[in-house]
C-alpha positions as CSV (number, residue, x, y, z in Angstrom):
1,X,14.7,30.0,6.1
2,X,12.6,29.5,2.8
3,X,9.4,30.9,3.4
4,X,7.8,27.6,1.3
5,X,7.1,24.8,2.9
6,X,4.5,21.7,3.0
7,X,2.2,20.3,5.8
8,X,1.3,16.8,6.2
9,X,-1.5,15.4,8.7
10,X,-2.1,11.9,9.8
11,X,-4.9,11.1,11.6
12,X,-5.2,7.6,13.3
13,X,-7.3,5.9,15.8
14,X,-5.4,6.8,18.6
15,X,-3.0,10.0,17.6
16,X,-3.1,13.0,15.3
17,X,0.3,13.8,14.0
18,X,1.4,16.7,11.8
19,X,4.8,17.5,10.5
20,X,5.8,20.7,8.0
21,X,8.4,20.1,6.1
22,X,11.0,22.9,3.7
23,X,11.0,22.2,0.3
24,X,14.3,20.1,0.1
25,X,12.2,17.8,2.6
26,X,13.6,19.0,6.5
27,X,11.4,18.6,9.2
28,X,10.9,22.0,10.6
29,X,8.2,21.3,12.7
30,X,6.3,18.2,14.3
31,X,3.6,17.8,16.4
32,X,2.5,14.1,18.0
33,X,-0.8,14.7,19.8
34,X,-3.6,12.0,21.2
35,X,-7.1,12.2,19.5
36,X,-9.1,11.6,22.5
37,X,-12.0,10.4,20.3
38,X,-12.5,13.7,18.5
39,X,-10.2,13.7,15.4
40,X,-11.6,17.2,14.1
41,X,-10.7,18.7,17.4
42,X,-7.2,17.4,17.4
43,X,-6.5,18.4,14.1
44,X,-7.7,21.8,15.0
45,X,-5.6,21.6,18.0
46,X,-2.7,20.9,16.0
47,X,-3.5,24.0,13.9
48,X,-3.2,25.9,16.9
49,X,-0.2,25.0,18.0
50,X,1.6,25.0,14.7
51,X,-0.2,28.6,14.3
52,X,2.1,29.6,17.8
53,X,5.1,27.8,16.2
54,X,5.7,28.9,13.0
55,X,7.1,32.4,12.2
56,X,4.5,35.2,10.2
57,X,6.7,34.9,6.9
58,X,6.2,31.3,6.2
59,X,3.7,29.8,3.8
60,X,2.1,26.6,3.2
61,X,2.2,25.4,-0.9
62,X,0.4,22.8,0.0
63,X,-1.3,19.8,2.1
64,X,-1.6,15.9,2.2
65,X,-3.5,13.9,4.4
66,X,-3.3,10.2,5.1
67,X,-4.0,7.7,7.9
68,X,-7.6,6.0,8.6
69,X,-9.4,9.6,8.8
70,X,-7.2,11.2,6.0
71,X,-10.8,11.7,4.0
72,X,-12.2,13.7,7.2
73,X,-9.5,15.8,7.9
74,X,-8.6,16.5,4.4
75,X,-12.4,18.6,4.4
76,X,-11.2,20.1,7.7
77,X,-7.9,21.6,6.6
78,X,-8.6,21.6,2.6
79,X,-6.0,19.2,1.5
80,X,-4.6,19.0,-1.7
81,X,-4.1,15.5,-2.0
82,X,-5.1,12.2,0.2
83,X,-3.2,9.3,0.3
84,X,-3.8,5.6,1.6
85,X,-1.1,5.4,5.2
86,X,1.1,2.5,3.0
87,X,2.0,5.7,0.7
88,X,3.0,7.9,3.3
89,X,4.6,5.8,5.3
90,X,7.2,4.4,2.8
91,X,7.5,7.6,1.1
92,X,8.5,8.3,4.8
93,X,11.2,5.3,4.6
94,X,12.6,5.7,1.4
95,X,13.2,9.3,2.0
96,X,15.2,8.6,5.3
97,X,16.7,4.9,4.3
98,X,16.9,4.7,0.4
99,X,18.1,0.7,0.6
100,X,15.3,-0.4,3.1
101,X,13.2,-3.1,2.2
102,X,11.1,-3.9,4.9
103,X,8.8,-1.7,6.8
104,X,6.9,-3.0,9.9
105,X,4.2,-0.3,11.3
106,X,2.2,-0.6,14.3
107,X,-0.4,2.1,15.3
108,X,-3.0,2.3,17.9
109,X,-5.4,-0.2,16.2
110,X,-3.9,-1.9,13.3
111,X,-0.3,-3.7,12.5
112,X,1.2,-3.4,8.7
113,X,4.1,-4.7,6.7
114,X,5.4,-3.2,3.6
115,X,7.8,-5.1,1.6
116,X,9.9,-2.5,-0.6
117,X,11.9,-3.7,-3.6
118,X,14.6,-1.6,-5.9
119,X,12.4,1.3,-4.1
120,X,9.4,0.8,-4.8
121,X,6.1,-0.8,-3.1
122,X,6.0,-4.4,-4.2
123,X,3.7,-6.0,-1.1
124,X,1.9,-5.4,2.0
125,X,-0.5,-6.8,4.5
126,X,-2.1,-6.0,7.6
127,X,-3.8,-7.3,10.6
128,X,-7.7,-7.6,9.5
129,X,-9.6,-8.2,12.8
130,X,-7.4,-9.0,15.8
131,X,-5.8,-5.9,17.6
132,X,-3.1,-7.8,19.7
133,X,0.4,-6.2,19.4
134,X,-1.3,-3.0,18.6
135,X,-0.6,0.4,21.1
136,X,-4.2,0.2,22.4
137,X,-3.1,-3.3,23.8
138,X,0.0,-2.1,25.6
139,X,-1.9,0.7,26.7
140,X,-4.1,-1.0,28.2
141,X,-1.8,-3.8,29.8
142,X,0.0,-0.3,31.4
143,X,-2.8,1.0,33.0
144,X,-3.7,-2.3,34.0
145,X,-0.3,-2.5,35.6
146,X,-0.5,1.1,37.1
147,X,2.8,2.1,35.3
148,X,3.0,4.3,32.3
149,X,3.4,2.9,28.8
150,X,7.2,4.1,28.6
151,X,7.8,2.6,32.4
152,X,6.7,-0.9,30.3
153,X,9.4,0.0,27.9
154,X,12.1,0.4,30.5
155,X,11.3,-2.8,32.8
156,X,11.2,-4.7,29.3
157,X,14.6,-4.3,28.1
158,X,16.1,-5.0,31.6
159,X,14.8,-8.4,32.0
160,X,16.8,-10.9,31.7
161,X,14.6,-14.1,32.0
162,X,11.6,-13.4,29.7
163,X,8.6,-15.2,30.9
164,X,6.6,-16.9,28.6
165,X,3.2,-15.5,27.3
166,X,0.5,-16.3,25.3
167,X,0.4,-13.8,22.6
168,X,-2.2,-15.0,19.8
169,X,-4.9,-13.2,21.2
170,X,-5.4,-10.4,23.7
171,X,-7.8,-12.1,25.9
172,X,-5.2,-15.2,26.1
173,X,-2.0,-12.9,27.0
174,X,-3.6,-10.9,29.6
175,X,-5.4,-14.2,31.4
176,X,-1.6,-15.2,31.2
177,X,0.0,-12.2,32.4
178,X,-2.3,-12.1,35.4
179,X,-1.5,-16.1,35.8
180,X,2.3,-15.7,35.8
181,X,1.7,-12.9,38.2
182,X,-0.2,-15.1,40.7
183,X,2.6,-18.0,40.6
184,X,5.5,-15.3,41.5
185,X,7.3,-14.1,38.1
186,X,9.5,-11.1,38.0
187,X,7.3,-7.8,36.5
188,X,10.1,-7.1,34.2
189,X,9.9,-10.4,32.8
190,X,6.4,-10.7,32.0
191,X,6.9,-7.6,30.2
192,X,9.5,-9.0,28.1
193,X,7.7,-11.9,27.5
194,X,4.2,-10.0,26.4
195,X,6.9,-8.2,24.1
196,X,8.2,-11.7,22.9
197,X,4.8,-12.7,22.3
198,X,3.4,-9.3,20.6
199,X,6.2,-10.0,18.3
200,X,5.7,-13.7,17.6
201,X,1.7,-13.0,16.7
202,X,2.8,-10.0,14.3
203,X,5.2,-12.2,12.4
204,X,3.2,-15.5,12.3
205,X,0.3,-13.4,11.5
206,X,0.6,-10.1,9.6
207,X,4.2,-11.5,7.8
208,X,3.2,-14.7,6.9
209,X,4.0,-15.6,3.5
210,X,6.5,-12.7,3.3
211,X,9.8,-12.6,2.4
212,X,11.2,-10.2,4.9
213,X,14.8,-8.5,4.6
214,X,17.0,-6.5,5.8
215,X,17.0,-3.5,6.5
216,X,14.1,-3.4,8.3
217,X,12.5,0.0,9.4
218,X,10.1,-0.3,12.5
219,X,8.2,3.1,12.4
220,X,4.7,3.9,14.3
221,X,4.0,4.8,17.9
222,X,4.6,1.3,19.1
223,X,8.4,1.5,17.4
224,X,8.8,3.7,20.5
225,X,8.5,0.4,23.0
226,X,12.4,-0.7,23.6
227,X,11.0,-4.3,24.7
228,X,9.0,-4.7,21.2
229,X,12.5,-3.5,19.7
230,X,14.5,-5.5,21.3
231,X,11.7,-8.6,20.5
232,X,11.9,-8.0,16.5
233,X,15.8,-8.0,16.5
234,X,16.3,-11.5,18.6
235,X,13.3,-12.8,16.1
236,X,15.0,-11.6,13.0
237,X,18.8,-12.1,14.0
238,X,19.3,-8.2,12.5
239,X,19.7,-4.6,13.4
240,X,16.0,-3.3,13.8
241,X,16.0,0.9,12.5
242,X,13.9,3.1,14.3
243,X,13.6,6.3,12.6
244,X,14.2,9.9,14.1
245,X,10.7,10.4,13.2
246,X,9.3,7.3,14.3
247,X,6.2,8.7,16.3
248,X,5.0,11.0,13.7
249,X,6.1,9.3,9.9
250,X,3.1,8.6,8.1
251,X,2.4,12.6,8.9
252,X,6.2,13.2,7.6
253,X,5.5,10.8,4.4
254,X,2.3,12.9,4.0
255,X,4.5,16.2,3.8
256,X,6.9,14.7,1.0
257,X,4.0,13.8,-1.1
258,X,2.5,17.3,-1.3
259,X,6.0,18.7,-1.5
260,X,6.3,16.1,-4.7
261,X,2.6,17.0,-6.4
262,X,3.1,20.0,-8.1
263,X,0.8,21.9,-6.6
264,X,0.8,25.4,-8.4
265,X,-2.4,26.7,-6.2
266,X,-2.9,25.0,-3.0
267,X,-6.5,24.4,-1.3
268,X,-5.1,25.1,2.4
269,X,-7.8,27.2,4.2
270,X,-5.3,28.5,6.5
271,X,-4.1,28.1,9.7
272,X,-7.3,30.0,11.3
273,X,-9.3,27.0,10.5
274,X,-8.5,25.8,13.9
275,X,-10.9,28.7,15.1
276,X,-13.5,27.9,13.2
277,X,-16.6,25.9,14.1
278,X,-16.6,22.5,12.8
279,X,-19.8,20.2,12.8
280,X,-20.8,16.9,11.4
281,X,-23.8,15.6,10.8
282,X,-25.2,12.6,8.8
283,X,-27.9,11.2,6.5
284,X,-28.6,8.0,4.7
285,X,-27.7,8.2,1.2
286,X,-31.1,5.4,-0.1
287,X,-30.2,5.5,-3.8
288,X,-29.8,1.6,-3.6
289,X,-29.8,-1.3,-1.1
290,X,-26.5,-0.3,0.2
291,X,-27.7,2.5,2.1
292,X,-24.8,4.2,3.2
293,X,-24.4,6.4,5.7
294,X,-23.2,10.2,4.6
295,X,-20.9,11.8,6.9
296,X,-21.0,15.8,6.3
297,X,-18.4,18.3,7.5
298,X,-19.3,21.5,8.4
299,X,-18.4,25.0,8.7
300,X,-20.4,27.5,9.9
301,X,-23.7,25.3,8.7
302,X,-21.6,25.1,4.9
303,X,-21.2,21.4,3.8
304,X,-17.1,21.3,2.8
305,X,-17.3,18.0,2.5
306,X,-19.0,14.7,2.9
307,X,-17.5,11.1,2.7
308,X,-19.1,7.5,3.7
309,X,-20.5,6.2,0.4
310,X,-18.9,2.8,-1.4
311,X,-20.4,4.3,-4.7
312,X,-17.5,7.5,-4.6
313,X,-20.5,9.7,-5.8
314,X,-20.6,11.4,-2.2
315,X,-16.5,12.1,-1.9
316,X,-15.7,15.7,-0.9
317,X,-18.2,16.7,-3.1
318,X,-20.4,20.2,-1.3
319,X,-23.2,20.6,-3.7
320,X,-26.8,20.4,-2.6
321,X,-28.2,16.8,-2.1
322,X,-30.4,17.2,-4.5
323,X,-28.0,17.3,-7.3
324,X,-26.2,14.3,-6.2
325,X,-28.9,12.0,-5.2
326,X,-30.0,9.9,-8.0
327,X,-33.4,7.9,-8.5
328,X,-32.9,4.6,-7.0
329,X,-31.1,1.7,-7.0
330,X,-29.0,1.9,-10.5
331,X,-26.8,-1.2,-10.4
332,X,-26.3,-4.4,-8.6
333,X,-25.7,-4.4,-5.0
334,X,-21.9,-3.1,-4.3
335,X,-20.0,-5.4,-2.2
336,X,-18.9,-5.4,1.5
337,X,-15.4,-4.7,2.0
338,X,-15.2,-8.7,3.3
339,X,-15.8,-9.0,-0.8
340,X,-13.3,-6.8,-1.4
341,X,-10.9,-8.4,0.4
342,X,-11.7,-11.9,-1.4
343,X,-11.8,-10.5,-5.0
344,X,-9.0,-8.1,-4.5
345,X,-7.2,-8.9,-1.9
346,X,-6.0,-7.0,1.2
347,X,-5.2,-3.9,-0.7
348,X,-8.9,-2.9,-1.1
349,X,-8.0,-2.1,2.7
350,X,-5.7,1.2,1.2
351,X,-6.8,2.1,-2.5
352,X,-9.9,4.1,-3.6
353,X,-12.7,1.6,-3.4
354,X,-14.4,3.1,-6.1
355,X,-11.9,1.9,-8.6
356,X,-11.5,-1.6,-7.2
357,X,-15.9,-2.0,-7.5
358,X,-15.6,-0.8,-11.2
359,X,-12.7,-2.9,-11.6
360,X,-14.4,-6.4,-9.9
361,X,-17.9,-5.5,-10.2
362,X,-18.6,-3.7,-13.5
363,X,-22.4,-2.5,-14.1
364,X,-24.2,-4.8,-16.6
């Protein structure tokens, strides 16, 4: 075994996922983990176990983070690059499936589609607001149920007379469920149906307007539902790909990446960081009517980090306050991201905001 190889980290809203990779790109380990509401504590759980899993001799080159608290973890671990979950996961996809050109993604609190083209990203959207169809959804329609999410799974696929359900909103489809249940339907097919109906809100909703084709990759913890699945392939008419991977991608596309960056002297601060004691704390930045609030990561009381500003001037940088604060409001007022996502579009959701203000709202 090469003693080389590269670590990615994802950290979502419901899961922290972490996958080390060789240099020619095999998985050599993987690690799919809840986050419990703490993602600093998972990742540093994941450390830990990775730290029992891996053998003395090998040696991390380097580290990429992505997912909604890529910026966070990143301080945690020391990452040498951060990239936007769209990035990872289709690295992910091409990597796997060269000729795919359509990647649906569902996570614990958001829904994307990535239209690929000649290999390359050439679209995406995502669900903005509305969190039906996401994992936290089915979760909660298990526990509801009493059964575990992967008992859902199983009853889906075997029905055989899918109920109808009211999928468009979350409130809707569990008033619904709990309606067919009274009148004397099947469990199994109410499950179906909710699947049926999960689907129907994804693709009315976070495909419209896009011009989906096979092959179509379904990656993302909610790829592991067999009803959902089975939904997207009578939908579509076509053979629905779930990746060997599928749990833990966006961490595996994260891995590629740094093993792609040229890194000659990776920022890791080891494995032992999972021992360490990690603190945030945070403070309102005041330098103009945004007033942002400054998230600081901590080790042992020493900032390694910060993140939370729109401005970018906070962004892992670990110098004193002082020197970063400045003396007041110094432009016009930087806008929300609802702004963003009228001037820009959707993909403010994914790229440095930073660039995109600059870009759509230069000083004067």
């Amino acid at each position: 075994m090469n003693d080389s190889c590269y670590l990615g980290i994802d950290v979502g809203s419901i899961s922290t996922n972490c996958v080390i990779i060789s240099p020619d790109g095999e998985v050599l380990f993987e690690i799919y983990k809840r986050g419990e509401g703490s993602p600093i504590a998972s990742v540093q759980q994941c450390l830990s176990i990775l730290a029992e899993q891996m053998p003395e001799s090998m040696r991390i080159k380097g580290v990429c983070t992505t997912g909604s608290g890529r910026i966070l973890a990143g301080a945690v671990v020391g990452a040498d690059v951060i990239k936007n979950e769209i990035s990872a996961h289709a690295r992910a996809a091409l990597h796997l499936y060269p000729d795919v050109q359509t990647i649906f993604e569902i996570g614990g609190q958001d829904s994307k589609v990535t239209i690929i083209r000649d290999g390359a990203v050439v679209d995406f959207s995502m669900n903005l607001v509305c969190a039906a169809g996401t994992g936290s959804f089915l979760d909660s329609q298990a526990r509801r149920l009493n059964i575990t999410i992967e008992e859902l799974s199983s009853r889906a696929v075997r029905s055989e007379n899918p109920t109808n359900i009211a999928g468009r909103c979350t409130v809707f489809a569990e008033s619904d469920m709990i309606h067919k249940q009274q009148i004397g339907h099947e469990q199994k097919d109410i499950m179906m149906g909710l699947c049926q109906a999960l689907v129907r809100n994804y693709l009315s909703n976070v495909c419209n307007g896009k011009d989906i084709r096979p092959p179509v990759v379904f990656q993302g913890g909610v790829s592991a539902n067999k009803g959902i699945c089975r939904a997207f392939s009578e939908a579509l008419k076509c053979d629905i790909i779930v990746p060997s991977y599928n749990m833990v991608m966006g961490a595996y596309g994260a891995a590629l990446i740094a093993s792609q960056s040229y890194i000659e002297q990776t920022k890791f601060r080891g494995i032992q960081v999972a021992d360490h004691p990690i603190a945030t704390r945070g403070f309102e930045c005041g330098d103009c009517p945004n007033c942002c609030e400054i998230i600081e990561v901590l080790d042992d009381d020493n900032v390694i980090g910060r993140t939370g500003g729109r401005c970018g001037k906070w962004e892992g940088k670990t110098g004193p306050r002082e020197l970063l604060r400045g003396k007041g409001p110094a432009g016009p007022l930087a806008p929300s991201s609802s702004d963003l996502e009228t001037v820009c579009g959707p993909c403010s959701r994914v790229d440095d905001v930073p660039d995109l203000i600059q870009m759509c709202f230069p000083k004067k």
